[in-house]
Backbone as a printed PyTorch tensor [residue, N CA C, xyz], in Angstrom:
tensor([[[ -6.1390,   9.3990,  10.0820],
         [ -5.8300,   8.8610,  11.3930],
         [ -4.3840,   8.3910,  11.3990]],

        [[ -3.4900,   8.7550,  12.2060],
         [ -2.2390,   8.8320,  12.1350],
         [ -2.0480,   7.3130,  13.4030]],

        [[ -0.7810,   6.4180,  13.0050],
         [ -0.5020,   5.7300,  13.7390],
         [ -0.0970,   6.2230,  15.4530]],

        [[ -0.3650,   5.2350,  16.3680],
         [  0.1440,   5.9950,  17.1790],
         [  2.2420,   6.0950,  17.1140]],

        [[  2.6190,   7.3150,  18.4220],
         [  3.7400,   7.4010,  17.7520],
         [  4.3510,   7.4260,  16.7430]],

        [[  3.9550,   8.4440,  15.4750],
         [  4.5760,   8.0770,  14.2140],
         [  3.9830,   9.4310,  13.8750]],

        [[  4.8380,  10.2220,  12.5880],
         [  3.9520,  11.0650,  11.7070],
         [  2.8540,  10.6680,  10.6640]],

        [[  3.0640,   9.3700,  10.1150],
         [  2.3280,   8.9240,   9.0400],
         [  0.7290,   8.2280,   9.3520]],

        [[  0.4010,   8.4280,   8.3140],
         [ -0.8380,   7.3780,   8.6690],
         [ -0.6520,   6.2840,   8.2230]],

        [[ -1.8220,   5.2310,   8.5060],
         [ -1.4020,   3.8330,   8.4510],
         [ -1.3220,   3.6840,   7.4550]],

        [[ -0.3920,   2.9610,   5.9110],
         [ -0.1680,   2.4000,   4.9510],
         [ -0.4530,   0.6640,   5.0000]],

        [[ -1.0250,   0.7660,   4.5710],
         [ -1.4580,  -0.7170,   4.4170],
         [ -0.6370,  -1.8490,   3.0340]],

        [[ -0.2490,  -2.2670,   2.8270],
         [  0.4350,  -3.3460,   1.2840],
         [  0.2300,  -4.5880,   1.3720]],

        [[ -0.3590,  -5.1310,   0.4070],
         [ -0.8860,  -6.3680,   0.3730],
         [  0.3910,  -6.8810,  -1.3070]],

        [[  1.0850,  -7.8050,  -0.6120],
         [  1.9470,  -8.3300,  -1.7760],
         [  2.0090,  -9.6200,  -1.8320]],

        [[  2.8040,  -9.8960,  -2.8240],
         [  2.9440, -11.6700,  -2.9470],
         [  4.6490, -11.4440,  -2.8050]],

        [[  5.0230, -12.7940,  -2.8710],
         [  6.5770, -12.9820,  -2.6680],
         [  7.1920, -12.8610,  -3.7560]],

        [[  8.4020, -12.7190,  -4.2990],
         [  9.0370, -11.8780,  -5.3650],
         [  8.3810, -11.2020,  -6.4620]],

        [[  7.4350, -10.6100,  -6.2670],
         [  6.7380,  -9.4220,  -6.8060],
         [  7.8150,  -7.9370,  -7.0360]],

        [[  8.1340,  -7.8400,  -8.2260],
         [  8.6390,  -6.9720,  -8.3620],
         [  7.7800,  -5.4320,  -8.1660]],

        [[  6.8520,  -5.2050,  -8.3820],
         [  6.2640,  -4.1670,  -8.1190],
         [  5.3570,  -4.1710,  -6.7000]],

        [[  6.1440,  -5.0830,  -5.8960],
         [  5.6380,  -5.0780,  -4.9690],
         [  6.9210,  -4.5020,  -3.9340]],

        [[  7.9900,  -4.5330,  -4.4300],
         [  8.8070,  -4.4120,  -4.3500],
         [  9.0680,  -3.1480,  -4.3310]],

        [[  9.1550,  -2.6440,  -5.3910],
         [  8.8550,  -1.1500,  -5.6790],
         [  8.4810,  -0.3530,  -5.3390]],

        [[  6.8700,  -1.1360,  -4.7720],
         [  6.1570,   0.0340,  -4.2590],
         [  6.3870,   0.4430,  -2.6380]],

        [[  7.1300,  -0.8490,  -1.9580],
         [  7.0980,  -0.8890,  -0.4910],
         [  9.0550,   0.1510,  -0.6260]],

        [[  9.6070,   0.0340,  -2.0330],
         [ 10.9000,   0.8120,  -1.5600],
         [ 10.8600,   2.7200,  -1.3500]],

        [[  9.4880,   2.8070,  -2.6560],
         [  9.1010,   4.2810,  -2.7330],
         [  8.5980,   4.5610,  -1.1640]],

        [[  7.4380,   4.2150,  -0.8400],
         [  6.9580,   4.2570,   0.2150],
         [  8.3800,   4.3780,   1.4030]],

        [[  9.1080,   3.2460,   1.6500],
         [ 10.1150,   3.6660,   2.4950],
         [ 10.8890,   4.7780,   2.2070]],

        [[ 11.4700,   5.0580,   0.7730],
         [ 11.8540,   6.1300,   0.9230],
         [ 11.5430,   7.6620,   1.3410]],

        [[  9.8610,   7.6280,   1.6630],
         [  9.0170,   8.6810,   2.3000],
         [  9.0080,   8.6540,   3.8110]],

        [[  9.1630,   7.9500,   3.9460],
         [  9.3940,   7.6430,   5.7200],
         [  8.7000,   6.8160,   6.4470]],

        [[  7.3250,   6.6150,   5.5100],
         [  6.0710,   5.7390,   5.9390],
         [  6.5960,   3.9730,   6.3800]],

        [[  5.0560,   4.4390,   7.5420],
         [  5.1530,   3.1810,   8.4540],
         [  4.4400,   1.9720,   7.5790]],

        [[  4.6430,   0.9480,   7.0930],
         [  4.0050,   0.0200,   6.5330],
         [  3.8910,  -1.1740,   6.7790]],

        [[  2.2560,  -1.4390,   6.7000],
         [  1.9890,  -3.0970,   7.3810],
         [  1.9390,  -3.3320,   6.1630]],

        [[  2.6770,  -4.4270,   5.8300],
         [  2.4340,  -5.7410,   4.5690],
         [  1.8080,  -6.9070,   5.3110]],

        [[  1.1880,  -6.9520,   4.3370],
         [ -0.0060,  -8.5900,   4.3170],
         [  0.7410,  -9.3420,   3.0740]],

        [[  0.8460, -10.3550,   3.1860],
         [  1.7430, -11.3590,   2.1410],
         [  0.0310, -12.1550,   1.9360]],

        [[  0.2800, -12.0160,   0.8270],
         [ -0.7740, -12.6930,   0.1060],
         [ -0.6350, -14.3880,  -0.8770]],

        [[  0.5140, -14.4160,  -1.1160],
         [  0.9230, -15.2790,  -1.5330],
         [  0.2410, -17.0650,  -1.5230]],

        [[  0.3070, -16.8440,  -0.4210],
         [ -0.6190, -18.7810,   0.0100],
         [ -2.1070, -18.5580,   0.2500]],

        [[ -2.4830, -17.4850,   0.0190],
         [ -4.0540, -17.0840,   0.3050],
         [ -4.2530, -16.2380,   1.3000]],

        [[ -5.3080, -17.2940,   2.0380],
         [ -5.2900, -17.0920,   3.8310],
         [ -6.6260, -16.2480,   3.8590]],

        [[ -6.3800, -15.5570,   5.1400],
         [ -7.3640, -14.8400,   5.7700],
         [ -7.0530, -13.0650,   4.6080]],

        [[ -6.0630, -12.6970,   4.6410],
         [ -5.3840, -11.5920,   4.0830],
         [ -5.8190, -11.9580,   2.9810]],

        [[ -5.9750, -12.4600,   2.1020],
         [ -6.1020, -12.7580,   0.7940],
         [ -7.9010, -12.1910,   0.6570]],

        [[ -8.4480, -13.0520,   1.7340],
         [ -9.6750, -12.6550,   1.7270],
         [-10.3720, -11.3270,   1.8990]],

        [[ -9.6450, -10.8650,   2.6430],
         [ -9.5360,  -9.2400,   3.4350],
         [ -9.4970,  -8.4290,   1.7000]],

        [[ -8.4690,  -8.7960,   1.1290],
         [ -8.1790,  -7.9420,  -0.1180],
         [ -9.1020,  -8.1790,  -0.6050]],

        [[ -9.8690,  -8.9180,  -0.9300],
         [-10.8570,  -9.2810,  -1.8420],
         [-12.3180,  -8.3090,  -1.7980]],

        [[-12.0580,  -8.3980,  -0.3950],
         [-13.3090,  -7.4950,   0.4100],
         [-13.2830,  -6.5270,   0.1330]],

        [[-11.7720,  -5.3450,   0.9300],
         [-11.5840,  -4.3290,   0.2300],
         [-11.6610,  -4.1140,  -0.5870]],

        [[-10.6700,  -4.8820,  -2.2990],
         [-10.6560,  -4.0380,  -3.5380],
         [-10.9800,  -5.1900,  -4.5400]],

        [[-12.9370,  -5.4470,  -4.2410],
         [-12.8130,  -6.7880,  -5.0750],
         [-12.7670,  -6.4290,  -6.6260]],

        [[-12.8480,  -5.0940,  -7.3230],
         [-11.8800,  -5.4280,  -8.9160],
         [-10.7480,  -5.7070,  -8.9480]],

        [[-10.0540,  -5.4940,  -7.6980],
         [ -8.6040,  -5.6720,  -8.0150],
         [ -7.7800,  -7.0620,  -8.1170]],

        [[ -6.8690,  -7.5410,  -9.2990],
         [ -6.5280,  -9.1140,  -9.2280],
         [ -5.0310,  -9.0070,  -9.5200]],

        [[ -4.4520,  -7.4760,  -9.1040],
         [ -2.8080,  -7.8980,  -9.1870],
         [ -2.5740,  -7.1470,  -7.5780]],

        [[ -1.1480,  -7.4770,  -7.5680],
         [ -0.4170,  -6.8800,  -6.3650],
         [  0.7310,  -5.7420,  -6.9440]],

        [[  0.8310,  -5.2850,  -6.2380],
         [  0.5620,  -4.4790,  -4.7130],
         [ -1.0780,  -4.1430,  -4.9010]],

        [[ -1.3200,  -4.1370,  -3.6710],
         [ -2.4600,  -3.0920,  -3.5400],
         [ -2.1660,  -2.0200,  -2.0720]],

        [[ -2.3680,  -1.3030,  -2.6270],
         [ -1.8890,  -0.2770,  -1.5240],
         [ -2.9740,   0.3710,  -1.1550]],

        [[ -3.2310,   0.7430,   0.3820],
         [ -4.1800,   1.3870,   0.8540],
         [ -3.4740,   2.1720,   1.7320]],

        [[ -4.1120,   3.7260,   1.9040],
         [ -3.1020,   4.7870,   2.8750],
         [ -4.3940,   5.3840,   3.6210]],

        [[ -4.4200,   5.0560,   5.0100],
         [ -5.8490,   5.6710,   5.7310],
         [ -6.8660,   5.2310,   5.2350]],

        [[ -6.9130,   3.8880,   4.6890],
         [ -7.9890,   2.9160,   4.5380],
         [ -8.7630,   3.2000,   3.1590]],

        [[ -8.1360,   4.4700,   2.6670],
         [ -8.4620,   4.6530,   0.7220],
         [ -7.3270,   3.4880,   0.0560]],

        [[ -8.2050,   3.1420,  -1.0680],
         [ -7.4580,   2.1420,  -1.6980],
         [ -6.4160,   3.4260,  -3.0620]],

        [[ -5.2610,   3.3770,  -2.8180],
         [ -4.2230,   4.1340,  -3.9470],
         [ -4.0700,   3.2570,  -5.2080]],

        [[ -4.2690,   1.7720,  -5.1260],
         [ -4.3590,   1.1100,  -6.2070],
         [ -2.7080,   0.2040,  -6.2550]],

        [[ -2.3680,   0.1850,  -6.9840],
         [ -1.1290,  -0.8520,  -7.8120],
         [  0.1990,   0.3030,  -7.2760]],

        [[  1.3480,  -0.1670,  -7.5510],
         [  2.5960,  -0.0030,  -7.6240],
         [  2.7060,   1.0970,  -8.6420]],

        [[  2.1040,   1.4520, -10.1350],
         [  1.9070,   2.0960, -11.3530],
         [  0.8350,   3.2470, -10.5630]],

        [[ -0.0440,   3.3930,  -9.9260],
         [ -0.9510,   3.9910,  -9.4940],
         [ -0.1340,   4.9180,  -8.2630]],

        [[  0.7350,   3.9510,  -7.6480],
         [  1.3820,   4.9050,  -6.4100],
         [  2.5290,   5.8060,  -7.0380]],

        [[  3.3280,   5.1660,  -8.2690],
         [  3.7790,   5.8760,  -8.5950],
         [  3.3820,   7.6180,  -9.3770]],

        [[  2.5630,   7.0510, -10.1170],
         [  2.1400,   8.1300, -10.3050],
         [  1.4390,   9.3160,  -9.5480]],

        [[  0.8050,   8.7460,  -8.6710],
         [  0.2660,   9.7850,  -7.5090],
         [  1.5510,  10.5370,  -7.0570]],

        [[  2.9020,   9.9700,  -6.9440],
         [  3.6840,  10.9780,  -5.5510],
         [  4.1050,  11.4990,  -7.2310]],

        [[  4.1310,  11.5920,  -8.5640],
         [  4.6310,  12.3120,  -9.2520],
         [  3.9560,  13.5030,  -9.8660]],

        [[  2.3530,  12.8050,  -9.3770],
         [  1.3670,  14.2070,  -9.2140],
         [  1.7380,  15.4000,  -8.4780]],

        [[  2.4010,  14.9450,  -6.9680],
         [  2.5460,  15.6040,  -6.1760],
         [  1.2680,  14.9590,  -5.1540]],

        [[  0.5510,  13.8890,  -5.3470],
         [ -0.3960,  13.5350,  -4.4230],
         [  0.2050,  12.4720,  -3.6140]],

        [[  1.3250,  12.0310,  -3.2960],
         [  1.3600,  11.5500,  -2.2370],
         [  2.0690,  11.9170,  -1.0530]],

        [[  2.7840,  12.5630,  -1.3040],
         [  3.4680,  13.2900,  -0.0410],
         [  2.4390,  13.8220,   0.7360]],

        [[  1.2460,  14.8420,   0.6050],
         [  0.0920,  15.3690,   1.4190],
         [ -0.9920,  14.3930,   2.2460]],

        [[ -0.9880,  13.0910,   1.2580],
         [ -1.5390,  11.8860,   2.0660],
         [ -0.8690,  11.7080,   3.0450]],

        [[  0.5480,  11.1050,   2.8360],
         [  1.2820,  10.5520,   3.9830],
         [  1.5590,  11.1240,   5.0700]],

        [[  1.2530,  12.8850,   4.9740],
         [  1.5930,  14.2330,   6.0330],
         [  0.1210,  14.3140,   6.5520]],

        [[ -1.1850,  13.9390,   6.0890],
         [ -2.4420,  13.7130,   6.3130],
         [ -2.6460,  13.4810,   8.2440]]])
């Protein structure tokens, strides 16, 4: 499901504040063209909870979700677009 107005589908990033691989993962992602909502996770909150829901093994940041599949960590996204699997998601 593609955003409206946009080629990409929705990218989702859930980070904390100076997170280096949070960092990372939101610069790769921009450098693809993708539209991205970040959720700052940092002080908790409602978002905090949301993540929990979505990817409750997961206990680091980034967590990245693209069309509501969870891609996993910053290490996980990287490796996918070096598969060659993320460019076909984001064109999805």
């Amino acid at each position: 499901m593609s955003e409206p107005g946009t080629d990409f589908p929705r990218v989702e990033i859930y980070t904390k504040w100076g997170c280096p691989y949070c960092h990372r993962a939101k610069a790769l992602l921009a450098d693809k063209g993708a539209d991205v909502t970040e959720y700052d996770v940092t002080m908790g909150g409602p978002h905090q909870v949301a993540l929990r829901e979505r990817a409750p093994e997961s206990r680091t940041v980034p967590q990245i979700f693209i069309r509501g599949r969870l891609i996993g960590g910053c290490d996980d996204l990287v490796a996918l677009d070096r598969a060659g699997g993320l460019d076909p998601l984001l064109a999805a």
